[in-house]
MARBA-3410 file (N, C-alpha, C, O; in Angstrom, 1 decimal):
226
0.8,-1.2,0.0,0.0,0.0,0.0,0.9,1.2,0.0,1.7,1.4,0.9 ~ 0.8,2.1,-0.9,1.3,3.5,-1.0,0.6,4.5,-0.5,-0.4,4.9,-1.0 ~ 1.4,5.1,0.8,0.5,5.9,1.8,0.8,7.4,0.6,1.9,7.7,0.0 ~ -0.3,8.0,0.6,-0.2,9.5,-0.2,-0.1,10.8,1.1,-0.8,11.0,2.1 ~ 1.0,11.6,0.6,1.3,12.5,1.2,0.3,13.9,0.7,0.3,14.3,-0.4
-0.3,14.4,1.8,-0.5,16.3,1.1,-0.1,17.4,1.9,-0.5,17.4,3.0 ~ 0.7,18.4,1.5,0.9,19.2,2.3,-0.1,20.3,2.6,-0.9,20.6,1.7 ~ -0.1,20.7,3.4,-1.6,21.9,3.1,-0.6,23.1,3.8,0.6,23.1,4.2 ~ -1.7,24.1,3.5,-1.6,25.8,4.1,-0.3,26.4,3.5,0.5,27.1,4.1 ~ -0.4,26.1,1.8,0.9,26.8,1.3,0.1,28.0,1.2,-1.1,28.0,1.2
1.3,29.6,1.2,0.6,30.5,1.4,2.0,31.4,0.4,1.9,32.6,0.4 ~ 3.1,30.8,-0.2,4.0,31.3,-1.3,4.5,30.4,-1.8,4.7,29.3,-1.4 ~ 4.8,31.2,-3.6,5.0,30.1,-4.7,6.6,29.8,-4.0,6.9,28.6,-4.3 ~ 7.5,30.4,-3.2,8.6,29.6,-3.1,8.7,28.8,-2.4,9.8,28.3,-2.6 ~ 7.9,28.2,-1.1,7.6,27.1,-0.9,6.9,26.0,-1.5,7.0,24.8,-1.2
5.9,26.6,-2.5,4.9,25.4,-3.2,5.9,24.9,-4.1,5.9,23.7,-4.2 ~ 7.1,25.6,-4.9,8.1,25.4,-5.8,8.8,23.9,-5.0,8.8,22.7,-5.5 ~ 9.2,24.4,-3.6,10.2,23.7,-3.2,9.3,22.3,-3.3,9.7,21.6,-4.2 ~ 8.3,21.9,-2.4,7.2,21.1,-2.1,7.0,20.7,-3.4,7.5,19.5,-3.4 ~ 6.6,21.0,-4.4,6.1,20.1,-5.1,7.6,19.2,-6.5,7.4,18.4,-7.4
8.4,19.6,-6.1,9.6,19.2,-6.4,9.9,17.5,-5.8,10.4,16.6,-6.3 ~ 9.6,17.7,-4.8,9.4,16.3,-3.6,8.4,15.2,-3.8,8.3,14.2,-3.2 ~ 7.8,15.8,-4.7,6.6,14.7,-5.7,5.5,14.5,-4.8,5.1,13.4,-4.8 ~ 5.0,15.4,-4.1,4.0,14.9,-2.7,2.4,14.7,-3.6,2.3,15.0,-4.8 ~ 1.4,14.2,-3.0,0.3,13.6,-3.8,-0.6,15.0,-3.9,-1.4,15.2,-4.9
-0.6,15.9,-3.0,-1.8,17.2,-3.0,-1.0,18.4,-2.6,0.2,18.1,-2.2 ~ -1.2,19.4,-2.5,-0.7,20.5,-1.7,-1.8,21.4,-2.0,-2.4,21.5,-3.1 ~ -2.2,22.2,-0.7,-3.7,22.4,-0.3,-3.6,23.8,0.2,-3.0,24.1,1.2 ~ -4.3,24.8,-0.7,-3.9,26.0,-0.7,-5.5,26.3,0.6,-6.4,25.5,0.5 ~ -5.6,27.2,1.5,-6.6,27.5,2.6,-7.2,28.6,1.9,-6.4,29.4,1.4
-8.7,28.7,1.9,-9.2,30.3,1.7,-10.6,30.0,2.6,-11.7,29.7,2.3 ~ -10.0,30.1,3.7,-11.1,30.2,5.3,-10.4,31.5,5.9,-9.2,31.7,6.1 ~ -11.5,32.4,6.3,-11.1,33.8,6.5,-10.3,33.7,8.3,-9.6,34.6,8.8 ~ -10.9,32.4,8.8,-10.4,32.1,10.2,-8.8,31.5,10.1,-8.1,31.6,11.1 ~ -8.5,31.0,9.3,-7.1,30.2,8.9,-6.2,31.6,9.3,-6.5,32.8,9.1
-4.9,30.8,9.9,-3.6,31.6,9.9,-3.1,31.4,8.4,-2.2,32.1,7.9 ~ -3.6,30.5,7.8,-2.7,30.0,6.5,-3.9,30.7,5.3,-3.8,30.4,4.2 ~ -4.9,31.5,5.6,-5.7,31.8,4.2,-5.3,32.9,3.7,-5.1,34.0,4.2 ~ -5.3,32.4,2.1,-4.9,33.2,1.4,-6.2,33.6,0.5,-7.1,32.9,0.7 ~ -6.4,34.6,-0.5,-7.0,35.0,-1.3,-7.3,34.4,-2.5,-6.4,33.7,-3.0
-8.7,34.6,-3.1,-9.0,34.0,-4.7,-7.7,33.9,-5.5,-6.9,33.1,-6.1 ~ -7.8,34.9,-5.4,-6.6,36.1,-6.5,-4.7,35.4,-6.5,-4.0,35.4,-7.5 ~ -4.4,34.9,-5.0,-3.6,34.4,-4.8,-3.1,32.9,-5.2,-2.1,32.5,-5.7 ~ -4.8,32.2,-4.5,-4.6,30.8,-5.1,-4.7,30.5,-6.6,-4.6,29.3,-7.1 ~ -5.0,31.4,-7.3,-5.5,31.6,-8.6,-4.2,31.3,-9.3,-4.0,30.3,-9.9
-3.2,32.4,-9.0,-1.8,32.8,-9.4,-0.8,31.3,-9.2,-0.2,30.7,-10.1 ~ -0.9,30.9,-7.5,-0.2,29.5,-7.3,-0.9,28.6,-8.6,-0.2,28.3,-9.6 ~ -1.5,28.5,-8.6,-2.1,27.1,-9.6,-1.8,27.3,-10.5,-1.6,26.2,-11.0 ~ -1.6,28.3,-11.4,-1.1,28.8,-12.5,0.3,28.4,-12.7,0.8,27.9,-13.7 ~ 0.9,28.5,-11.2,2.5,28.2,-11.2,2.9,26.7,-10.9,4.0,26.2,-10.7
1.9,26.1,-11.1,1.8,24.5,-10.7,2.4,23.6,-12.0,1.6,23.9,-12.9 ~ 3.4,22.7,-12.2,3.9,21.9,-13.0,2.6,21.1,-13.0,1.9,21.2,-14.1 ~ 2.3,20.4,-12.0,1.4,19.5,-12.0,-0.2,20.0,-11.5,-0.2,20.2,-10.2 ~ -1.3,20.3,-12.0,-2.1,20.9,-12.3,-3.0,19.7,-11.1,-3.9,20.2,-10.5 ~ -2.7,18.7,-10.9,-3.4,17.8,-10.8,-3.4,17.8,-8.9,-4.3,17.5,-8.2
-2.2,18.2,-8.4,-1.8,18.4,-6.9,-2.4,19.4,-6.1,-2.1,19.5,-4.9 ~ -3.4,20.4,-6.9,-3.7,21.5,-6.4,-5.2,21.1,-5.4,-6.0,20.4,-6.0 ~ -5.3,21.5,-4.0,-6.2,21.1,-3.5,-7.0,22.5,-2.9,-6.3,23.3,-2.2 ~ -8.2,22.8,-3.0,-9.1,24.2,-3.1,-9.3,23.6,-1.0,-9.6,22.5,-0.7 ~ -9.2,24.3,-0.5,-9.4,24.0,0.6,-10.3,25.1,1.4,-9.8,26.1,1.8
-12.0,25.0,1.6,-12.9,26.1,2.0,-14.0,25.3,3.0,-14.2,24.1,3.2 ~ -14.6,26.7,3.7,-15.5,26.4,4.3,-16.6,27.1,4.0,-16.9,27.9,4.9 ~ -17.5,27.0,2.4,-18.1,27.4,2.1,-19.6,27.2,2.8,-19.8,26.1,3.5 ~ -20.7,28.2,2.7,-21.8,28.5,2.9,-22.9,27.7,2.2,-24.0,27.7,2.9 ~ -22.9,27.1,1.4,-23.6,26.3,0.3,-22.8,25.6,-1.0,-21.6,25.5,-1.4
-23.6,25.2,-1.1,-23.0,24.6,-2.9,-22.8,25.5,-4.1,-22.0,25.5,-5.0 ~ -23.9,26.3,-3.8,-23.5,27.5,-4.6,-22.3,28.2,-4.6,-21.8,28.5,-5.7 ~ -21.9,28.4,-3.5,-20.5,29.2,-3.2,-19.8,28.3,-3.3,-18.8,29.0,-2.9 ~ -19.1,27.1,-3.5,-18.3,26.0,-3.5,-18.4,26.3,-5.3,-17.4,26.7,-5.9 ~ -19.5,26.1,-6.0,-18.9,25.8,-7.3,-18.6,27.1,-8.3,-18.3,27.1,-9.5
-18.9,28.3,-7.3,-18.0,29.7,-7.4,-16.8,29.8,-7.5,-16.4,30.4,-8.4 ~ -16.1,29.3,-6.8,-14.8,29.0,-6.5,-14.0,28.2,-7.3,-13.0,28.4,-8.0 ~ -14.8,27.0,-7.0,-14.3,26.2,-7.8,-14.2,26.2,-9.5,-13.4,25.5,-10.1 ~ -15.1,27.1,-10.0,-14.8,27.5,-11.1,-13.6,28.5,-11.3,-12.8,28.5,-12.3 ~ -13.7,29.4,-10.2,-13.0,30.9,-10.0,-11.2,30.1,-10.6,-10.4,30.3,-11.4
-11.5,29.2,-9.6,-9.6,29.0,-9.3,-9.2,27.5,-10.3,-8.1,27.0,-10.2 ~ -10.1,27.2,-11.1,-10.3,25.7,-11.8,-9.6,24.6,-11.3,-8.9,23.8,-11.9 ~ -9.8,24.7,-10.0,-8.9,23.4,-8.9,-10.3,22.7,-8.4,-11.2,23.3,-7.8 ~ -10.3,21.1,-9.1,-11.3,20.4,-8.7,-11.5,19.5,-7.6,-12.6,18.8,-7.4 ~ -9.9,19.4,-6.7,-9.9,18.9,-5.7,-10.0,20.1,-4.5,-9.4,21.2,-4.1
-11.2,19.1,-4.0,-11.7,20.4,-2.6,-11.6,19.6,-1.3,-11.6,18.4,-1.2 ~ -11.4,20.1,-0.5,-11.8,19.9,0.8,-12.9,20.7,1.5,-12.7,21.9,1.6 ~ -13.8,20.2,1.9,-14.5,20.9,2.8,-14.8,20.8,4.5,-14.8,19.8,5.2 ~ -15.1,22.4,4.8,-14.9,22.0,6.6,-16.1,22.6,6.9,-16.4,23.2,7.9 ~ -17.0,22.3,5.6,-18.3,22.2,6.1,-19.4,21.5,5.2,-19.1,20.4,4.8
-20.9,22.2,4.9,-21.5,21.5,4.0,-22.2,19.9,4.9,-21.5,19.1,5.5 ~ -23.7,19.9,4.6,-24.2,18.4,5.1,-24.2,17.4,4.0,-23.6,17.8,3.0 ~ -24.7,16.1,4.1,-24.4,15.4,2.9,-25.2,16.1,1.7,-24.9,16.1,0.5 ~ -26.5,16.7,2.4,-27.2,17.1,1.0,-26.8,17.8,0.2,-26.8,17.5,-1.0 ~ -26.4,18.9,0.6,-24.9,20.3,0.1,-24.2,19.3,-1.1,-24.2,19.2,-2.3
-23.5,18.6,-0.1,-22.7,17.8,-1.2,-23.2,16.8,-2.0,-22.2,16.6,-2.7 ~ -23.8,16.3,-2.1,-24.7,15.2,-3.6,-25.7,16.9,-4.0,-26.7,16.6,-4.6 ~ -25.6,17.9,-3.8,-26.2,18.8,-4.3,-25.1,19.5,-5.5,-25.3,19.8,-6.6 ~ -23.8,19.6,-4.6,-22.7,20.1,-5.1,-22.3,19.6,-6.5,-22.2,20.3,-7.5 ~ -22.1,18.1,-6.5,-21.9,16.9,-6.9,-22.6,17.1,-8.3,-22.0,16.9,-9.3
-24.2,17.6,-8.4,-25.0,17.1,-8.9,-24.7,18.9,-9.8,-24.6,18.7,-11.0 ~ -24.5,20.0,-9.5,-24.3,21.4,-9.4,-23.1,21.4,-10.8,-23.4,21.8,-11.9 ~ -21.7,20.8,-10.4,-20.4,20.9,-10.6,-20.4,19.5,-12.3,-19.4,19.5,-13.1 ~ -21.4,18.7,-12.5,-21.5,17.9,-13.5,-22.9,18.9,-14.7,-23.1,19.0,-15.9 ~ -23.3,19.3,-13.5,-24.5,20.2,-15.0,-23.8,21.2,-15.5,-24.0,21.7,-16.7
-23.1,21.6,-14.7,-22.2,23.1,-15.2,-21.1,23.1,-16.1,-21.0,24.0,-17.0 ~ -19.7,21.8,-15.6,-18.9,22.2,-16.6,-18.5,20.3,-16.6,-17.7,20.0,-17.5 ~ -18.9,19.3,-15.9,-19.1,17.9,-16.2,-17.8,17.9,-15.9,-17.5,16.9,-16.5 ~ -16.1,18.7,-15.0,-15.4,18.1,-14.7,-15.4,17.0,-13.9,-16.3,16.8,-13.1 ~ -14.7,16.6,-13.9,-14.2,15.4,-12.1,-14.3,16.0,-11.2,-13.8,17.1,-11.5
-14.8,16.1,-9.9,-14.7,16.5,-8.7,-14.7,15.7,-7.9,-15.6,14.8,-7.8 ~ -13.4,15.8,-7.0,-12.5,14.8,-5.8,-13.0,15.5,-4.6,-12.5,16.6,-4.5 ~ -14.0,15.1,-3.5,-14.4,16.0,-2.5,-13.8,15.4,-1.3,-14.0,14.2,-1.0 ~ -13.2,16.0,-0.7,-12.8,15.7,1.1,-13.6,16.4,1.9,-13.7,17.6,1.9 ~ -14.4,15.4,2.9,-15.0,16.1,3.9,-14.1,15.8,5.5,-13.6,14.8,6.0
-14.3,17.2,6.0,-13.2,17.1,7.0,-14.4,16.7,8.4,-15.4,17.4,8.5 ~ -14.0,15.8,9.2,-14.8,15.2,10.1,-14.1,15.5,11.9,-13.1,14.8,12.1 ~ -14.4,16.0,12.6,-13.7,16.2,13.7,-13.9,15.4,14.5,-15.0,15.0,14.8 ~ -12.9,15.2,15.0,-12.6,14.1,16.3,-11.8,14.5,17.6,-10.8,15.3,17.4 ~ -12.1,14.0,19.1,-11.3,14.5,20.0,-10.7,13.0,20.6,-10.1,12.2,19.9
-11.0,13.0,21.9,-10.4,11.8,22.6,-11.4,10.4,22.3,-11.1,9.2,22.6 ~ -12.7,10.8,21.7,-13.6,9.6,22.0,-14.3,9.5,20.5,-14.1,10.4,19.6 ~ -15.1,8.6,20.3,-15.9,8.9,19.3,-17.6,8.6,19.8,-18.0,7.4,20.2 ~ -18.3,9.4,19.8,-19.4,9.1,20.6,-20.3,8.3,19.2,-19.7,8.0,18.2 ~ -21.8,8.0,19.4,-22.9,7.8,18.3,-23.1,8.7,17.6,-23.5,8.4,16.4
-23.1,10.0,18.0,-23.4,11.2,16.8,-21.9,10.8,16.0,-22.2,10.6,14.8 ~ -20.8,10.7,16.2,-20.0,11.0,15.1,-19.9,9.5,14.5,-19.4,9.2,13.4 ~ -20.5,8.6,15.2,-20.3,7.7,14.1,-20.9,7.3,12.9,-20.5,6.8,11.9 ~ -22.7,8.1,13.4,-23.8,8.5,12.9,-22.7,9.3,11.3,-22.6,8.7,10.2 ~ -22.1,10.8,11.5,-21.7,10.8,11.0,-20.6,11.0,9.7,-20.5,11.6,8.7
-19.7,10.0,10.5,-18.7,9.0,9.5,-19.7,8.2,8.5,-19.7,8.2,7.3 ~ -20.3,7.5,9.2,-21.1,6.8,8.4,-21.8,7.3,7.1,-22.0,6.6,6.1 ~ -22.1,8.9,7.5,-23.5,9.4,6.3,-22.4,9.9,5.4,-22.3,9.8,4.2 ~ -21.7,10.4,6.3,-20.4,11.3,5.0,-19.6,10.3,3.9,-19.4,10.8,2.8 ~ -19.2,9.1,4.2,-18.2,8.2,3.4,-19.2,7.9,2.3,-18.8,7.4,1.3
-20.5,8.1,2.4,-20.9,7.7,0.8,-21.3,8.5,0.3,-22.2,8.1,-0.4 ~ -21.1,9.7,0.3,-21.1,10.8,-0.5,-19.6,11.3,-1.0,-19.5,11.8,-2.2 ~ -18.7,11.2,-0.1,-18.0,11.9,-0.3,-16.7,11.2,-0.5,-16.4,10.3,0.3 ~ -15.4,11.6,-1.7,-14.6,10.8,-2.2,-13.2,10.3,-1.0,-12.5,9.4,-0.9 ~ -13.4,11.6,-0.3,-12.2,11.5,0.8,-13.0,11.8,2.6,-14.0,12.6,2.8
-12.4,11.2,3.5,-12.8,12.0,4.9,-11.3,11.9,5.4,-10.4,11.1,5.5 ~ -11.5,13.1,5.7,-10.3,13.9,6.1,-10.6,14.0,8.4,-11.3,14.9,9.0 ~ -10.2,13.3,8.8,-9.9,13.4,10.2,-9.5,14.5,11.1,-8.3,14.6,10.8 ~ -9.6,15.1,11.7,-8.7,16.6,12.1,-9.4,16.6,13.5,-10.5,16.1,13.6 ~ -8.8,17.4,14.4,-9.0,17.4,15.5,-9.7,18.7,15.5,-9.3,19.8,15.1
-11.1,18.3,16.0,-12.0,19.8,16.7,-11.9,20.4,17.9,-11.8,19.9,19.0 ~ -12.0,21.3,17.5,-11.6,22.1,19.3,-12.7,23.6,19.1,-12.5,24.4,18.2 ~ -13.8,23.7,20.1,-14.7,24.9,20.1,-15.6,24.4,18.9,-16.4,25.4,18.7 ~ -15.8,23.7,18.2,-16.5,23.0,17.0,-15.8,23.4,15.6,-16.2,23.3,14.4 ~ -14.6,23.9,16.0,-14.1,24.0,14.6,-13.1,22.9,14.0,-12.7,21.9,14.7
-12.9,23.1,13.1,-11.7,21.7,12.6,-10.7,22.7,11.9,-11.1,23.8,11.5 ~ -9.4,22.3,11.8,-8.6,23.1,11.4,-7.7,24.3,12.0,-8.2,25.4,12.2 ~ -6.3,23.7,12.3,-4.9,25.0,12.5,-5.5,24.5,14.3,-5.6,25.5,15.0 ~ -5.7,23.6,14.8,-5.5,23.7,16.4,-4.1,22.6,16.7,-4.1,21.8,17.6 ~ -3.4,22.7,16.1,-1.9,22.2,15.9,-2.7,20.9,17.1,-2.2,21.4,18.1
-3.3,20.1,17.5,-3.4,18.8,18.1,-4.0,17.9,17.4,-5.0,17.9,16.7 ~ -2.9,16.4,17.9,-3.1,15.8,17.4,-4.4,14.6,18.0,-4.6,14.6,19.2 ~ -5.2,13.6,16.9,-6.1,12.6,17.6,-5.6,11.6,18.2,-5.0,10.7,17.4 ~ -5.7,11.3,19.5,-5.6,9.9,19.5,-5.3,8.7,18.7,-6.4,8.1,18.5 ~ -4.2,7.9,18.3,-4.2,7.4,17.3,-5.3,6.1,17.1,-5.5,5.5,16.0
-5.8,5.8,18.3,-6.4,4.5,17.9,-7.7,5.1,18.1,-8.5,4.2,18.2 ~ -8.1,6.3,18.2,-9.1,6.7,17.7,-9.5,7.1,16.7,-10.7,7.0,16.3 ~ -8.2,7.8,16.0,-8.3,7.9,14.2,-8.7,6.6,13.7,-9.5,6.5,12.9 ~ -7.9,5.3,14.3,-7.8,4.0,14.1,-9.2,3.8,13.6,-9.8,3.9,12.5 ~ -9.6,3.6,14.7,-11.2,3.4,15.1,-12.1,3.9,13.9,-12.6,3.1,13.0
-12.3,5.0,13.9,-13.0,6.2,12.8,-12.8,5.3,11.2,-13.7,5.0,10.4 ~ -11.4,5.0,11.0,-11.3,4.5,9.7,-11.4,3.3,9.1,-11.0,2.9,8.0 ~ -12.0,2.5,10.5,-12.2,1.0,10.5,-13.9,1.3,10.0,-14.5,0.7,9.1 ~ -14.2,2.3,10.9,-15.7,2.3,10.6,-16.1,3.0,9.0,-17.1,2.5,8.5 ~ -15.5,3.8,8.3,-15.3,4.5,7.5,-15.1,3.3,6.5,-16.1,3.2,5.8
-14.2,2.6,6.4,-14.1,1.3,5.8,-15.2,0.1,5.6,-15.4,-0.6,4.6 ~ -15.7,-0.1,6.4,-16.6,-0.8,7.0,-18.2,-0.6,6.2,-19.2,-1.4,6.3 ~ -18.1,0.8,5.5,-19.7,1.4,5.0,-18.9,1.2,3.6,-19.2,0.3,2.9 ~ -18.1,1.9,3.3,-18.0,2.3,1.9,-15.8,2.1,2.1,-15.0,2.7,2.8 ~ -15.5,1.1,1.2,-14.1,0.7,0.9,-13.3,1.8,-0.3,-12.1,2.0,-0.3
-14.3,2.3,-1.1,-13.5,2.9,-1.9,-13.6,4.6,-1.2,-13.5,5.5,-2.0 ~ -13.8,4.8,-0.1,-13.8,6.2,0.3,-12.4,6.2,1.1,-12.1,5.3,1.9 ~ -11.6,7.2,0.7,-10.1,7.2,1.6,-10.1,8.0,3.0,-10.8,9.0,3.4 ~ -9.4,7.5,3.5,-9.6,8.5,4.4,-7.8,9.1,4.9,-6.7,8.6,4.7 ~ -7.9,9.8,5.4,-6.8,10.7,5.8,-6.5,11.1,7.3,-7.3,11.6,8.1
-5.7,10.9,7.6,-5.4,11.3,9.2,-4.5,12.7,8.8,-3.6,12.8,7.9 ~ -5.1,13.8,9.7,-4.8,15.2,10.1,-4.2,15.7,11.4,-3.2,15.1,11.7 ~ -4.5,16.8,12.3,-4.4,17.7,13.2,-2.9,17.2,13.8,-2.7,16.1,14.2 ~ -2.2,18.3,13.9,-1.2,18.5,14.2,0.0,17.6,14.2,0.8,17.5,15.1 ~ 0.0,16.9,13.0,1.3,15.9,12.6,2.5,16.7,12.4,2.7,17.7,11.7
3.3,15.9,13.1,4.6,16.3,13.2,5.7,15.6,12.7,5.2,14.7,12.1 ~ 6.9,15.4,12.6,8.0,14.5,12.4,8.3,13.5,13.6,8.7,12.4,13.4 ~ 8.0,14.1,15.1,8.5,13.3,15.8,7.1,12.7,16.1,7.3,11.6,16.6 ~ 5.9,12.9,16.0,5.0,12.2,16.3,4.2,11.1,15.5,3.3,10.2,15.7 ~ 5.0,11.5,14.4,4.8,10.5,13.3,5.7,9.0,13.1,5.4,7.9,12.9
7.0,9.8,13.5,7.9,8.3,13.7,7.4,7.8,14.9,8.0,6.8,15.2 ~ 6.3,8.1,16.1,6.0,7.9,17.1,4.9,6.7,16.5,5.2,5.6,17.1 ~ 4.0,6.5,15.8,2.9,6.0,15.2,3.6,5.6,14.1,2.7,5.6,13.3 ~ 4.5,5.4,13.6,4.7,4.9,12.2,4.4,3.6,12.1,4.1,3.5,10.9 ~ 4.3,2.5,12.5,3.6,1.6,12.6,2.3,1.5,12.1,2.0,0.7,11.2
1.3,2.3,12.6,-0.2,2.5,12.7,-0.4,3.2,11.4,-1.5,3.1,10.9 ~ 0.9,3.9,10.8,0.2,4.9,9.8,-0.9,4.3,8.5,-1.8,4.9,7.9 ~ -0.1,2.5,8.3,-0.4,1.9,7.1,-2.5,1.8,7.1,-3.2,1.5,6.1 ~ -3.3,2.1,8.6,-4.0,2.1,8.9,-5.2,3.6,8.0,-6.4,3.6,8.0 ~ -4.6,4.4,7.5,-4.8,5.6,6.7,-4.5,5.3,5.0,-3.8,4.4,4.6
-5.1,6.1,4.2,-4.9,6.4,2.8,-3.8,7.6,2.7,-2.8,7.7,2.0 ~ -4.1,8.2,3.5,-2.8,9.8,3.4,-2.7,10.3,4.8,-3.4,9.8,5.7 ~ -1.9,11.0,4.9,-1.9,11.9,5.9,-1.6,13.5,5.2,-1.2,13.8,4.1 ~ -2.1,14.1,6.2,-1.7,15.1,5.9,-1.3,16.5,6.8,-1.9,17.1,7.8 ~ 0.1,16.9,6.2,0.7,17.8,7.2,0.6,19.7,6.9,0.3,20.6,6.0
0.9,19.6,8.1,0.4,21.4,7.7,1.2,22.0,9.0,2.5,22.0,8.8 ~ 0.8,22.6,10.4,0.8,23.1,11.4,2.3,22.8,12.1,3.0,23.6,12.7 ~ 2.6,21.3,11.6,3.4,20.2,12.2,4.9,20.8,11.8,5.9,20.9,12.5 ~ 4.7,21.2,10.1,6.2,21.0,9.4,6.4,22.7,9.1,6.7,23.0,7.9 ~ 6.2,23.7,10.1,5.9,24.9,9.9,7.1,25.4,10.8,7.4,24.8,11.8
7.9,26.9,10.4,8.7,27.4,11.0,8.0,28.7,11.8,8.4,29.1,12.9 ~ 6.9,29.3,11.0,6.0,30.0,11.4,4.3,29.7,10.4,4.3,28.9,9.4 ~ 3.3,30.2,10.8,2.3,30.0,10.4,2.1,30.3,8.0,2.2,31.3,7.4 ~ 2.1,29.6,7.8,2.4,29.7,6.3,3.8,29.4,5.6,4.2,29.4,4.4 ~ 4.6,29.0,7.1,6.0,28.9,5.9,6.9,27.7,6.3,7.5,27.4,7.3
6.7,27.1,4.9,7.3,25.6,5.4,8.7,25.3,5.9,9.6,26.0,5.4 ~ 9.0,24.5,6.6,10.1,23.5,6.5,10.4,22.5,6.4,10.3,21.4,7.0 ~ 11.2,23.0,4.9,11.2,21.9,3.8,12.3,20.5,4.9,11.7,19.4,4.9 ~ 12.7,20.5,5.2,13.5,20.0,5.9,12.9,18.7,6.6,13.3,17.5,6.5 ~ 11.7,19.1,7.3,10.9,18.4,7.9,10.0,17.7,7.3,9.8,16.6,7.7
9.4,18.0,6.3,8.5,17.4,5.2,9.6,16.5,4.4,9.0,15.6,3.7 ~ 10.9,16.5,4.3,11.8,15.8,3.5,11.8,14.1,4.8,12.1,12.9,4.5 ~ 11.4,14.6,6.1,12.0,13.4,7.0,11.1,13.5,6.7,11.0,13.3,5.5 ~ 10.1,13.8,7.1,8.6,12.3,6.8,8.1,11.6,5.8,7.5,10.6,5.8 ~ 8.7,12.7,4.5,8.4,11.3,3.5,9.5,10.6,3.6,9.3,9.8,2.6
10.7,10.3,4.0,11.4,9.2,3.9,10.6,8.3,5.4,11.2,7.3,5.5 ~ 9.6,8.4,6.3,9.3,7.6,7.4,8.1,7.1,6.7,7.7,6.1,7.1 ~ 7.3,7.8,5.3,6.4,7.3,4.8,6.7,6.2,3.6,5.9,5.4,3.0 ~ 7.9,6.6,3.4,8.0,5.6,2.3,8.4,4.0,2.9,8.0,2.9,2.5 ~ 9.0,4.3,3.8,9.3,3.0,4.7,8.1,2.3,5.7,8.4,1.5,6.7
7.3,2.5,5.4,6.1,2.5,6.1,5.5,0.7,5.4,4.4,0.3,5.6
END
């Protein structure tokens, strides 16, 4: 099994340069007005433009509707999204929105938050989300939000989440998130093969938006050995 790397919260083309040199599977530009890492239409417009590989660009929002999702998504023509919001109906709305309009591919990650436990409401909805949606993305919630609270999930609770996630629907990937780091990764490198990707952000950061390349270089050598 080939675990897929994405980096998120690029916020300049001379880090996305360096990054996508490294051959990583996504790199995930933020336009959430709450993000330390969001950047502008106008910006992510420009990055993708500067992208060798057109295909690694990931639209990363916490849109209002389907309407405003396939705004964007037209705006910036990046058809891998993440979302950190949206119900299932939003999304088989979206889905259904994004094929009458321009009939590209659309790769959807829905981001699902988890703390120390997983109660019936979230398994309730792991469950509704993996068959709508092409990716679930894991991340630690804190105050009901998901995203930038640099902590990480419990791993056998991520565990847990993607046994069940599996369990409904096999071809839905799922992703472990919130606050991966280098040492906490060789800490779980074992467990990782239990995930489709991970994905780093907060973890491999020297300040908020700016990478270190350095550290994203050791974890994909702990991912390839994986």
């Amino acid at each position: 099994m080939t675990i897929k790397v994405k980096v998120c919260g690029i916020t300049n083309e001379k880090d996305m340069k360096k990054i996508e040199k490294l051959n990583v599977n996504h790199i995930g530009f933020i336009n959430i007005e709450r993000s330390k890492r969001n950047i502008s239409l106008e910006k992510i417009e420009y990055l993708e433009k500067k992208l060798i590989n057109k295909r690694v660009g990931t639209l990363v929002l916490e849109p209002e509707n389907a309407y405003n999702t396939i705004e964007k998504i037209n705006r910036t023509q990046i058809f891998n999204i993440q979302l950190h919001s949206l119900d299932n109906y939003e999304i088989r709305y979206l889905k259904w929105l994004n094929q009458y309009h321009n009939c590209n591919y659309l790769n959807i990650t829905k981001v699902i938050g988890l703390q120390n436990r997983i109660n019936q409401e979230t398994i309730n909805e792991l469950k509704q989300h993996c068959l709508y949606a092409d990716n679930i993305l894991l991340d630690y919630i804190k105050d009901g939000l998901t995203g930038g609270t640099n902590k990480q999930i419990p791993i056998e609770t991520a565990i847990k989440a993607s046994k069940i996630i599996k369990s409904i629907s096999n071809k839905t990937q799922v992703t472990l998130a919130g606050g991966l780091n280098l040492e906490y990764l060789e800490k779980i490198q074992e467990k990782i093969s239990y995930f489709d990707m991970i994905d780093i952000n907060s973890g491999v950061e020297n300040q908020p938006g700016r990478k270190n390349i350095s550290q994203i270089k050791k974890i994909l050598k702990i991912i390839e050995e994986t």
